[in-house]
N, CA, C and O atoms as a GROMACS GRO file, in nm:
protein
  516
    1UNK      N    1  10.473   9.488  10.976
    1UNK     CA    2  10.395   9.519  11.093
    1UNK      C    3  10.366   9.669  11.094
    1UNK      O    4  10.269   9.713  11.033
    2UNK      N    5  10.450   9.747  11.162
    2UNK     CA    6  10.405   9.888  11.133
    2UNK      C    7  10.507   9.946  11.062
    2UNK      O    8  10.626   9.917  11.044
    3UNK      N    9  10.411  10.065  11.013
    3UNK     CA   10  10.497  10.112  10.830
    3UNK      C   11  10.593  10.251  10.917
    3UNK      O   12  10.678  10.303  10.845
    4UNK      N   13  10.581  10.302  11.047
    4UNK     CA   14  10.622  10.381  11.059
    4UNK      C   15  10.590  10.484  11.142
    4UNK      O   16  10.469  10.474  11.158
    5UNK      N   17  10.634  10.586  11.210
    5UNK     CA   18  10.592  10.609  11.351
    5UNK      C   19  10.615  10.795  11.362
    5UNK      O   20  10.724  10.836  11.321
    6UNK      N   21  10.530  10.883  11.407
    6UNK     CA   22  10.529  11.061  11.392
    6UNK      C   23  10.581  11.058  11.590
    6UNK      O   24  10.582  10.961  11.665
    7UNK      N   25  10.612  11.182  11.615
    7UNK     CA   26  10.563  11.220  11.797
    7UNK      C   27  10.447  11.230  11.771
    7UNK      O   28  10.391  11.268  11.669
    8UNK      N   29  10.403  11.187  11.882
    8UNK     CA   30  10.270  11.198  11.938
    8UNK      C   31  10.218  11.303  11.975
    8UNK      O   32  10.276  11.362  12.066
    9UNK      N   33  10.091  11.366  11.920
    9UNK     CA   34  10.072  11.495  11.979
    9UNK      C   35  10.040  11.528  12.138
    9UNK      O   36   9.959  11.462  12.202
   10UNK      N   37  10.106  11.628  12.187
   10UNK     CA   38  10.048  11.640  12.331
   10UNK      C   39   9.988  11.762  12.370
   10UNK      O   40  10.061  11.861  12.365
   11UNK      N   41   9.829  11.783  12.423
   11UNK     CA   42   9.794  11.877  12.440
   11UNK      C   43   9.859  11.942  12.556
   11UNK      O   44   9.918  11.890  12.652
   12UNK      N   45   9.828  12.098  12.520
   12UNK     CA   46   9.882  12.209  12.626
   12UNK      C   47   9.822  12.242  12.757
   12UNK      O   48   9.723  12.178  12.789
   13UNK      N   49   9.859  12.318  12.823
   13UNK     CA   50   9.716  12.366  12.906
   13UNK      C   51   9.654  12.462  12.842
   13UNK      O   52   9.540  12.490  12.880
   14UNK      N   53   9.714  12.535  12.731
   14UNK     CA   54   9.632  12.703  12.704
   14UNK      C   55   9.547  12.613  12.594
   14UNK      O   56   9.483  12.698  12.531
   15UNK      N   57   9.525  12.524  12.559
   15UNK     CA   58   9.467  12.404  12.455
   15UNK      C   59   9.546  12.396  12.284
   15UNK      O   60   9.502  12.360  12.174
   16UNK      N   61   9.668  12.444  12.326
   16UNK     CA   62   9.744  12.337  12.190
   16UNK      C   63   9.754  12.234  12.202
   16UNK      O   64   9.703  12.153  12.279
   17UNK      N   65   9.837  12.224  12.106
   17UNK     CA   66   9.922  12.093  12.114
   17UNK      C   67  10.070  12.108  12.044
   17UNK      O   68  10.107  12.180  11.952
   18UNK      N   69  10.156  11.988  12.142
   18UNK     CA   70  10.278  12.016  12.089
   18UNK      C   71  10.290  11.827  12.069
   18UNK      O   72  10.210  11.737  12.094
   19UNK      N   73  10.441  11.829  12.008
   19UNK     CA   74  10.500  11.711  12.007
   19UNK      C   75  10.596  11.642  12.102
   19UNK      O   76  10.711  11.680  12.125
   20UNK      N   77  10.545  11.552  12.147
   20UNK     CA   78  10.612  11.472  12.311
   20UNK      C   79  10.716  11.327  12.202
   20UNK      O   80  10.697  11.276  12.092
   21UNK      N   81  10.823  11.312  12.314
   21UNK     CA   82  10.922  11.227  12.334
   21UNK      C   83  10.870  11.080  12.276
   21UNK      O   84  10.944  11.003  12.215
   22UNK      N   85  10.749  11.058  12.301
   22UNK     CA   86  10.657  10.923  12.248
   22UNK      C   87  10.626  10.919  12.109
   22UNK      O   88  10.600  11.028  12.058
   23UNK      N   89  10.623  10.829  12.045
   23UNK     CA   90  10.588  10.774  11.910
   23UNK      C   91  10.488  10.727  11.881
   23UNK      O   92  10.472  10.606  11.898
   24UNK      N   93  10.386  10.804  11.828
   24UNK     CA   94  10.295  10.722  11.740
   24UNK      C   95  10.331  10.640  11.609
   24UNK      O   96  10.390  10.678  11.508
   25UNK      N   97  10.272  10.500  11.645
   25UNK     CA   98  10.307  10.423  11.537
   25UNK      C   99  10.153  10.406  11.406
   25UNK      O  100  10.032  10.407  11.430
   26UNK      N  101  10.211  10.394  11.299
   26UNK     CA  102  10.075  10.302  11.225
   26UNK      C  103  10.107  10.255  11.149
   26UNK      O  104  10.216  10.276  11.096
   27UNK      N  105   9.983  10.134  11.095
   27UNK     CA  106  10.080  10.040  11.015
   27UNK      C  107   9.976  10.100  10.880
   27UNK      O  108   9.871  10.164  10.873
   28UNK      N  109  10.077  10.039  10.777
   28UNK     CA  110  10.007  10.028  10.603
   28UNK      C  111   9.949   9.920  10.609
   28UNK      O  112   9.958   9.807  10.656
   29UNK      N  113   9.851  10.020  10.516
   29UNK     CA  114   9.723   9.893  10.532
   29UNK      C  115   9.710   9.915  10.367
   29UNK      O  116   9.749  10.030  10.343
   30UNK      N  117   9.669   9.844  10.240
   30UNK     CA  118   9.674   9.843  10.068
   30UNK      C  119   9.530   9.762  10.128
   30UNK      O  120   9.520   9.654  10.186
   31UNK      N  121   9.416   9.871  10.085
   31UNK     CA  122   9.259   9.792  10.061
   31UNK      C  123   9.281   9.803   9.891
   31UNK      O  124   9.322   9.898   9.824
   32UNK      N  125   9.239   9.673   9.851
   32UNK     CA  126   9.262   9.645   9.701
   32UNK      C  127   9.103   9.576   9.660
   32UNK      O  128   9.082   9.460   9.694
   33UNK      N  129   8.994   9.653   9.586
   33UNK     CA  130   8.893   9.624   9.552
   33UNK      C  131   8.899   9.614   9.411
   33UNK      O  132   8.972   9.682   9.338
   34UNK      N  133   8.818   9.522   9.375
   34UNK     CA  134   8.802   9.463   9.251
   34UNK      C  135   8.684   9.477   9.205
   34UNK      O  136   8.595   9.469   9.289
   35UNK      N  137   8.658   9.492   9.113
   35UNK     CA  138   8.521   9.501   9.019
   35UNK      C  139   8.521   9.397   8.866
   35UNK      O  140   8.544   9.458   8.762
   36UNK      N  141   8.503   9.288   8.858
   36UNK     CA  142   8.509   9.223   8.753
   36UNK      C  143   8.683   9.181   8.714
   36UNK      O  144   8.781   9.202   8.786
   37UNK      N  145   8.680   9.124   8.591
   37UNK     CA  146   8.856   9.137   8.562
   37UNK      C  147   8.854   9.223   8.536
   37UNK      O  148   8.764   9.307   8.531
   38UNK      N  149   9.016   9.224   8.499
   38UNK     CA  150   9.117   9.336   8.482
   38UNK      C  151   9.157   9.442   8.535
   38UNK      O  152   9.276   9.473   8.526
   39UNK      N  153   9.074   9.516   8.596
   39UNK     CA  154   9.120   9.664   8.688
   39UNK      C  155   9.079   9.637   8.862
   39UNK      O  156   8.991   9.555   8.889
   40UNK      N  157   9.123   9.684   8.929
   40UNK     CA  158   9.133   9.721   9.063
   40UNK      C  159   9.148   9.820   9.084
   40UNK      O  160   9.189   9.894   8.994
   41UNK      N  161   9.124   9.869   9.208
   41UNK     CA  162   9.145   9.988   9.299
   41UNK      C  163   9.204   9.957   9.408
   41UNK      O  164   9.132   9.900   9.489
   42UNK      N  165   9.337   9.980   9.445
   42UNK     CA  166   9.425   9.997   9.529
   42UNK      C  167   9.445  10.091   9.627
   42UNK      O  168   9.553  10.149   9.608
   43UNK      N  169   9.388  10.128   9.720
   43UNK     CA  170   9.388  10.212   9.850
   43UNK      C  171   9.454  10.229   9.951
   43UNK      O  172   9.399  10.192  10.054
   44UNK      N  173   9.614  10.298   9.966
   44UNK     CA  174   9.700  10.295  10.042
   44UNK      C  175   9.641  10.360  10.140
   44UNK      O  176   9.589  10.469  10.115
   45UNK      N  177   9.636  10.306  10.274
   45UNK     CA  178   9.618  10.372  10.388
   45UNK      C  179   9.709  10.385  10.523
   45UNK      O  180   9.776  10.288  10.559
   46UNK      N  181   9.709  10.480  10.581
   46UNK     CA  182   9.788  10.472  10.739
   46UNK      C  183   9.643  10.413  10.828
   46UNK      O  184   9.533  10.468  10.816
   47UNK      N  185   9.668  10.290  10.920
   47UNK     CA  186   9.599  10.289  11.024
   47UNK      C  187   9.668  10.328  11.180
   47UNK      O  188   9.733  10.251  11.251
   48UNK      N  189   9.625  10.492  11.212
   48UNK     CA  190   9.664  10.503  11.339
   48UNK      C  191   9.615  10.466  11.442
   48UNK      O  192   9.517  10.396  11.419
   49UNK      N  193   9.637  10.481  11.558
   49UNK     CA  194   9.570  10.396  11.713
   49UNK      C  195   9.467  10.443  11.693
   49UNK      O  196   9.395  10.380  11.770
   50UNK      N  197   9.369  10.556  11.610
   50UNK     CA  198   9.240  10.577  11.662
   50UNK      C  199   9.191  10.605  11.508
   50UNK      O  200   9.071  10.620  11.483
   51UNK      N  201   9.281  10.611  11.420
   51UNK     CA  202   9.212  10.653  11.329
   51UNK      C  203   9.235  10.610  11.159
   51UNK      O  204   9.354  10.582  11.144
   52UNK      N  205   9.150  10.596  11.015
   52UNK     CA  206   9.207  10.556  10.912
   52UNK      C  207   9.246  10.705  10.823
   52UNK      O  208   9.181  10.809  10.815
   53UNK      N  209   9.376  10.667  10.762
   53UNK     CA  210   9.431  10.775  10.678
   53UNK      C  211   9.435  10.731  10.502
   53UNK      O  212   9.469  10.625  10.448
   54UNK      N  213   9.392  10.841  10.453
   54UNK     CA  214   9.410  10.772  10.326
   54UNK      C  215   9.506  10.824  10.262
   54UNK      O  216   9.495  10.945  10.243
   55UNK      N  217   9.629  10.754  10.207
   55UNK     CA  218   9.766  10.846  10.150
   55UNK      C  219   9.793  10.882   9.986
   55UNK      O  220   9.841  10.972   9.916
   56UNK      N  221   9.708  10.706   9.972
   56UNK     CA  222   9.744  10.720   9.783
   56UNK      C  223   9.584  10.631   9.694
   56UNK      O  224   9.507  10.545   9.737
   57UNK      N  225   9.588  10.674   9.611
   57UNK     CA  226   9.528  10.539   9.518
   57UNK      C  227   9.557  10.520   9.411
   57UNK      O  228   9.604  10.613   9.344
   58UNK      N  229   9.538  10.381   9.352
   58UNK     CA  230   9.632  10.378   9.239
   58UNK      C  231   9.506  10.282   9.173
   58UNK      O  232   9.416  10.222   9.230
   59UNK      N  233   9.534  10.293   9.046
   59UNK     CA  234   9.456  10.164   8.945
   59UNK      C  235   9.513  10.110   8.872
   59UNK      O  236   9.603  10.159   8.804
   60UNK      N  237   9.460   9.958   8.870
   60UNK     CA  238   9.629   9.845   8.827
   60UNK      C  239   9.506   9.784   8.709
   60UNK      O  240   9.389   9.763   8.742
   61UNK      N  241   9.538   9.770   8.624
   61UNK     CA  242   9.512   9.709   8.544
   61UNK      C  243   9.482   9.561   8.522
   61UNK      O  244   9.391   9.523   8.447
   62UNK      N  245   9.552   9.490   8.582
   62UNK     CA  246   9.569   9.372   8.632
   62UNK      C  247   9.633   9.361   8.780
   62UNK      O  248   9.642   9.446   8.869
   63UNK      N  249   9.683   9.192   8.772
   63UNK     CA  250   9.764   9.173   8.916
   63UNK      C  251   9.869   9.154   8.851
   63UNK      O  252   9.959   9.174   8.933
   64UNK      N  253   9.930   9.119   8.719
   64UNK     CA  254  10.074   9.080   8.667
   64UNK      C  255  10.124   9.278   8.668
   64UNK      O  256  10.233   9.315   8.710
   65UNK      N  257  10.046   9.350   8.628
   65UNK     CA  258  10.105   9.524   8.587
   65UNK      C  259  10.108   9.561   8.755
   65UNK      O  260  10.036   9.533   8.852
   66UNK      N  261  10.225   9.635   8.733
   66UNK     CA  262  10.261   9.670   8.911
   66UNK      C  263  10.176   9.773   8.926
   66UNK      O  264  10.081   9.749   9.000
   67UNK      N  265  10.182   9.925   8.861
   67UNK     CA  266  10.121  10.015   8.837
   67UNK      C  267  10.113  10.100   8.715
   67UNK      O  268  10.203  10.100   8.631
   68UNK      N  269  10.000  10.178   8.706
   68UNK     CA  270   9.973  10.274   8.545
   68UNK      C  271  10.110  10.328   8.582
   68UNK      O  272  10.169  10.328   8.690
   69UNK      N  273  10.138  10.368   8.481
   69UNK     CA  274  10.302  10.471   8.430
   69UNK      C  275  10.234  10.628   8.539
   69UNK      O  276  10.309  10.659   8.631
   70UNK      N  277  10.133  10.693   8.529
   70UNK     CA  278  10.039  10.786   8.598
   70UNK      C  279   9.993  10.754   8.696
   70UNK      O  280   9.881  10.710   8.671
   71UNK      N  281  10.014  10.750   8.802
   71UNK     CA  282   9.969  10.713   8.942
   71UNK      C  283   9.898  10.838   9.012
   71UNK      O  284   9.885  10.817   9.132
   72UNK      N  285   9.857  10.943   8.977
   72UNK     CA  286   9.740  11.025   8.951
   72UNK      C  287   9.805  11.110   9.090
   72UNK      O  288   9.926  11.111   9.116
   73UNK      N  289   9.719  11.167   9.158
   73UNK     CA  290   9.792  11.317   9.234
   73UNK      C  291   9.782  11.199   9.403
   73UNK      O  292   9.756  11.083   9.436
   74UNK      N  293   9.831  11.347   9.468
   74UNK     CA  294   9.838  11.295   9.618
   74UNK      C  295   9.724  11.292   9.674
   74UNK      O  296   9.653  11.385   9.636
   75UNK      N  297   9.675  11.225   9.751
   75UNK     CA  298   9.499  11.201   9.799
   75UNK      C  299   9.501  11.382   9.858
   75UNK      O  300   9.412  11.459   9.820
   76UNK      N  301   9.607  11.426   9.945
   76UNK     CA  302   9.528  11.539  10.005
   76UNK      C  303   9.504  11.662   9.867
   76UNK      O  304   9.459  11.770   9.905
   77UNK      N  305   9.535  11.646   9.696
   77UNK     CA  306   9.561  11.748   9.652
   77UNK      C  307   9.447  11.737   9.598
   77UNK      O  308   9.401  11.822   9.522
   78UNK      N  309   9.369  11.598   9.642
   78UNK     CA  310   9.204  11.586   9.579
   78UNK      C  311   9.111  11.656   9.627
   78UNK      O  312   9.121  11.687   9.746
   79UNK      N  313   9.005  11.696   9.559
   79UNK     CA  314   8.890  11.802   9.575
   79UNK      C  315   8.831  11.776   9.721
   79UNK      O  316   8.838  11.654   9.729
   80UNK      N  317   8.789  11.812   9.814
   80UNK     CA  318   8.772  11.805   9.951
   80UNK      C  319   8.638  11.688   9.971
   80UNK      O  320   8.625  11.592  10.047
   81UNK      N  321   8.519  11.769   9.826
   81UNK     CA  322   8.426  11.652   9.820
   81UNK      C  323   8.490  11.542   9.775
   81UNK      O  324   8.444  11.489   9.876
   82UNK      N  325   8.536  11.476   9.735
   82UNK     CA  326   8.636  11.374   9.640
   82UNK      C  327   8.676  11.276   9.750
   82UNK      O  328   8.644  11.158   9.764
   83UNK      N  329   8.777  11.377   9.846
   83UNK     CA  330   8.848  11.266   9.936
   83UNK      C  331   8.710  11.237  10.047
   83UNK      O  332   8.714  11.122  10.090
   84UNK      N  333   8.600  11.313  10.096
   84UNK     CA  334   8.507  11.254  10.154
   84UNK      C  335   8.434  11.150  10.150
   84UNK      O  336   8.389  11.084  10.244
   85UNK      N  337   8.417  11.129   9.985
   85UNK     CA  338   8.350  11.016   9.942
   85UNK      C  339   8.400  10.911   9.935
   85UNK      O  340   8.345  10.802   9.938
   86UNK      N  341   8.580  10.951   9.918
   86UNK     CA  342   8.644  10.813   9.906
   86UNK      C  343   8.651  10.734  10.076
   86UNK      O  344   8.665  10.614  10.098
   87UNK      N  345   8.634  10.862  10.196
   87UNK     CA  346   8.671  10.786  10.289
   87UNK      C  347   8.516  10.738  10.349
   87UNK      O  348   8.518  10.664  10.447
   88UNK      N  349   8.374  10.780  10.288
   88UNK     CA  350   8.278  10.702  10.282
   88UNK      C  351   8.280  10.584  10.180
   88UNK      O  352   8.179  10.524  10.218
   89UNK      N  353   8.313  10.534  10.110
   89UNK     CA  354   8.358  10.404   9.967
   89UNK      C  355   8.426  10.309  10.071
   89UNK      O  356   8.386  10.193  10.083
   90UNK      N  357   8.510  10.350  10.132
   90UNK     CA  358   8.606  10.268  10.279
   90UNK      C  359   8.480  10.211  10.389
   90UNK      O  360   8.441  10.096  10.410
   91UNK      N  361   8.445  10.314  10.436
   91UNK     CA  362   8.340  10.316  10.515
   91UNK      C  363   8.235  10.189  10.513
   91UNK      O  364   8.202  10.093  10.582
   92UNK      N  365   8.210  10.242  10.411
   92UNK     CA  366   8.066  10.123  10.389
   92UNK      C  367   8.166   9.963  10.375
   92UNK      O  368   8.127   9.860  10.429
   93UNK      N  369   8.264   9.969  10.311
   93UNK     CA  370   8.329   9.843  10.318
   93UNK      C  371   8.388   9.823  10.500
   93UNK      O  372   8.495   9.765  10.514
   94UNK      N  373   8.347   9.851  10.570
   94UNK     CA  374   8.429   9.867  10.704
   94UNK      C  375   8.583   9.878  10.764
   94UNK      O  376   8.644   9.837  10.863
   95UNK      N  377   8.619   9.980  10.615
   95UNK     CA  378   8.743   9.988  10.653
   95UNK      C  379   8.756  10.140  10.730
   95UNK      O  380   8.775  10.237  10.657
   96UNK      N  381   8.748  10.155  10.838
   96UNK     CA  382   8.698  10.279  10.895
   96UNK      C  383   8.809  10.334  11.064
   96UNK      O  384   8.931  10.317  11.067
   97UNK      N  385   8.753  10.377  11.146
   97UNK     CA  386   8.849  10.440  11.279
   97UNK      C  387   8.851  10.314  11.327
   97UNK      O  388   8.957  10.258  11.357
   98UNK      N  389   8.702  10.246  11.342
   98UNK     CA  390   8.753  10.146  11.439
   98UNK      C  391   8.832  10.029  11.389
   98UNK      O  392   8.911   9.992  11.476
   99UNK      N  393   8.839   9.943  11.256
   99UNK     CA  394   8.932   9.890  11.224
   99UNK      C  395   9.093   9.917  11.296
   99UNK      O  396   9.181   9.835  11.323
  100UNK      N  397   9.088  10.045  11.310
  100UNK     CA  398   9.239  10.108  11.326
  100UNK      C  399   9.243  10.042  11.443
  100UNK      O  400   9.308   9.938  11.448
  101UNK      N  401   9.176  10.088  11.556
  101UNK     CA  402   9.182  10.068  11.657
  101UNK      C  403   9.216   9.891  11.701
  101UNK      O  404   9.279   9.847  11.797
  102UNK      N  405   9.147   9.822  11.592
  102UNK     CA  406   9.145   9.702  11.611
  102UNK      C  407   9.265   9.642  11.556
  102UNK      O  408   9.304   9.541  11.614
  103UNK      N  409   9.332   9.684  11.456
  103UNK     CA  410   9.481   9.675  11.413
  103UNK      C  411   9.553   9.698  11.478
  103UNK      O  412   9.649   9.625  11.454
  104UNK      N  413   9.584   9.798  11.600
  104UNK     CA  414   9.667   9.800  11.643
  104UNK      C  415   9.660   9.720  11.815
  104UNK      O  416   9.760   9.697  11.882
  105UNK      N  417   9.509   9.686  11.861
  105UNK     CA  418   9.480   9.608  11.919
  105UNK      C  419   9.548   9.453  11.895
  105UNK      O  420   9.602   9.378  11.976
  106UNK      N  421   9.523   9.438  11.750
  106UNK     CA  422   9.560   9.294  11.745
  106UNK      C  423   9.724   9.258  11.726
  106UNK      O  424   9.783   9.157  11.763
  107UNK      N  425   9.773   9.376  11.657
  107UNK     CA  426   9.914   9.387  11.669
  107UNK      C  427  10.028   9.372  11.795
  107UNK      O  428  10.141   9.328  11.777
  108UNK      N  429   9.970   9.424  11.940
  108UNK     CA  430   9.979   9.426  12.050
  108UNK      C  431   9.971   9.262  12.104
  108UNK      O  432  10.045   9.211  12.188
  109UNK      N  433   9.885   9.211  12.047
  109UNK     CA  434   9.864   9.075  12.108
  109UNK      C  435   9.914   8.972  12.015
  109UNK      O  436   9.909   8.855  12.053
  110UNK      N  437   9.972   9.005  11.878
  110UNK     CA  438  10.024   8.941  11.728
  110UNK      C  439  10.181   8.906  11.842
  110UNK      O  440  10.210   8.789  11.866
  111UNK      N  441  10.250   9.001  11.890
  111UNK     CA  442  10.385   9.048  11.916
  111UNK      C  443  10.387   8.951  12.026
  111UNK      O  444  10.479   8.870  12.033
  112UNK      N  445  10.292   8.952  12.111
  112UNK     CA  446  10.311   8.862  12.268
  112UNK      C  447  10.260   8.686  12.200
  112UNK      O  448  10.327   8.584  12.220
  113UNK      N  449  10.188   8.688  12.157
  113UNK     CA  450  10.139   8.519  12.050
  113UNK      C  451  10.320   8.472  11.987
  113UNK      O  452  10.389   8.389  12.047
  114UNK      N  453  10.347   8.514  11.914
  114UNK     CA  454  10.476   8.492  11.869
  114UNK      C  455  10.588   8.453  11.941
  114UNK      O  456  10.655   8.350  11.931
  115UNK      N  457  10.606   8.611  12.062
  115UNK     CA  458  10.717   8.532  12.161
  115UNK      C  459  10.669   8.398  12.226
  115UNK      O  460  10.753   8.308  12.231
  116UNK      N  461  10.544   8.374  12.276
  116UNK     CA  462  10.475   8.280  12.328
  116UNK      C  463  10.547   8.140  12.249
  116UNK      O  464  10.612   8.049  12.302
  117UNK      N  465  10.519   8.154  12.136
  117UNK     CA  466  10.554   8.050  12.005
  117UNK      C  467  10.690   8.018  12.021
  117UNK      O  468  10.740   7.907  12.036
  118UNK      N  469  10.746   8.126  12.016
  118UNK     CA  470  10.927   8.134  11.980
  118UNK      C  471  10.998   8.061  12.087
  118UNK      O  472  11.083   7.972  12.078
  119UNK      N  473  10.926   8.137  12.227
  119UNK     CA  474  10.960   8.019  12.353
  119UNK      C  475  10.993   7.934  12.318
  119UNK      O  476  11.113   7.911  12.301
  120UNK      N  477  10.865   7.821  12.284
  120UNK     CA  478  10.761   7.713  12.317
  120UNK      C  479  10.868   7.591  12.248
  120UNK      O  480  10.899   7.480  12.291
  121UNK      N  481  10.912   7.673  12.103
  121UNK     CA  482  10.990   7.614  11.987
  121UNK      C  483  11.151   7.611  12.048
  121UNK      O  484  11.224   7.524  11.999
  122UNK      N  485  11.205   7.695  12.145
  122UNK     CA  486  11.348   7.738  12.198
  122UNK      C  487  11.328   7.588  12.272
  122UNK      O  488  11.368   7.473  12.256
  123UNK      N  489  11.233   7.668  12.372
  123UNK     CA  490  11.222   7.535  12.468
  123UNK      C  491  11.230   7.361  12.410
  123UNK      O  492  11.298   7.264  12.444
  124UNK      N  493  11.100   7.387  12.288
  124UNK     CA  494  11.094   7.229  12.257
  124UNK      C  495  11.254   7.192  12.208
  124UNK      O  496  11.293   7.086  12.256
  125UNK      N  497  11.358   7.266  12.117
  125UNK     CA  498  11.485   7.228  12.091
  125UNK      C  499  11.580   7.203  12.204
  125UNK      O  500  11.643   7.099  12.220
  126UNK      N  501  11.585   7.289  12.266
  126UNK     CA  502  11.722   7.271  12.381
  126UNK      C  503  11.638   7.136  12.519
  126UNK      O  504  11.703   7.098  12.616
  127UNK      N  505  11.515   7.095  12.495
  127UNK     CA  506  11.492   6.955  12.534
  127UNK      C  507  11.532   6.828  12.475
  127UNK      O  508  11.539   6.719  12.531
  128UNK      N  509  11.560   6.860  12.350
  128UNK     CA  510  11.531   6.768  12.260
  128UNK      C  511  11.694   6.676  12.282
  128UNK      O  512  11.795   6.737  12.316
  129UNK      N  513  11.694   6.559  12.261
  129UNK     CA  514  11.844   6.477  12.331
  129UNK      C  515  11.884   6.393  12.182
  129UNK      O  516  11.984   6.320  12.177
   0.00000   0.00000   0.00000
């Protein structure tokens, strides 16, 4: 569900920002595009409440090879044009802010569906004779 959680930034009055008692959460999101056999593109991302992050990418050769032995640099140590284009390549596939928003939308309502379920299943057993 979610990969993991920063403080939340909180603005100042003089217009910083600091870090408050609250947790921002986001979850990992792996966009994995394919082009023909054999290779993929693997796109580790953070989706936060408002926004998409891109952390890693990797190219797999297949689906049996986990990853190249070279898993190539950290997305932020990429050329500034570089990581723009990659987060337009996302884009046009609609993996974008509002996705985020909608991930963690649906996550919110994933959590209340379940207990709903878990009830439903408690209940149907401790009826059951």
């Amino acid at each position: 569900m979610f990969g993991g959680a920063v403080p939340a930034p909180t603005p100042t009055p003089n217009g910083g920002v600091v870090n408050s008692d609250e947790m921002q959460m986001h979850i990992t999101v792996i966009v994995t595009i394919s082009k023909g056999e054999g290779c993929m593109l693997e796109i580790m991302c953070s989706a936060w409440p408002d926004s998409i992050e891109i952390k890693r990418l990797f190219i797999r050769a297949n689906e049996k090879i986990i990853a190249e032995p070279y898993a190539g640099p950290e997305f932020m140590e990429l050329d500034d044009e570089l990581q723009y284009r990659l987060y337009d390549f996302l884009e046009v596939r609609g993996i974008n802010d509002e996705l985020a928003c909608f991930l963690h939308q649906y996550m919110k309502n994933k959590d209340k569906a379940e207990l709903i379920g878990w009830m439903k299943r408690v209940k149907s057993f401790i009826e059951r004779k």
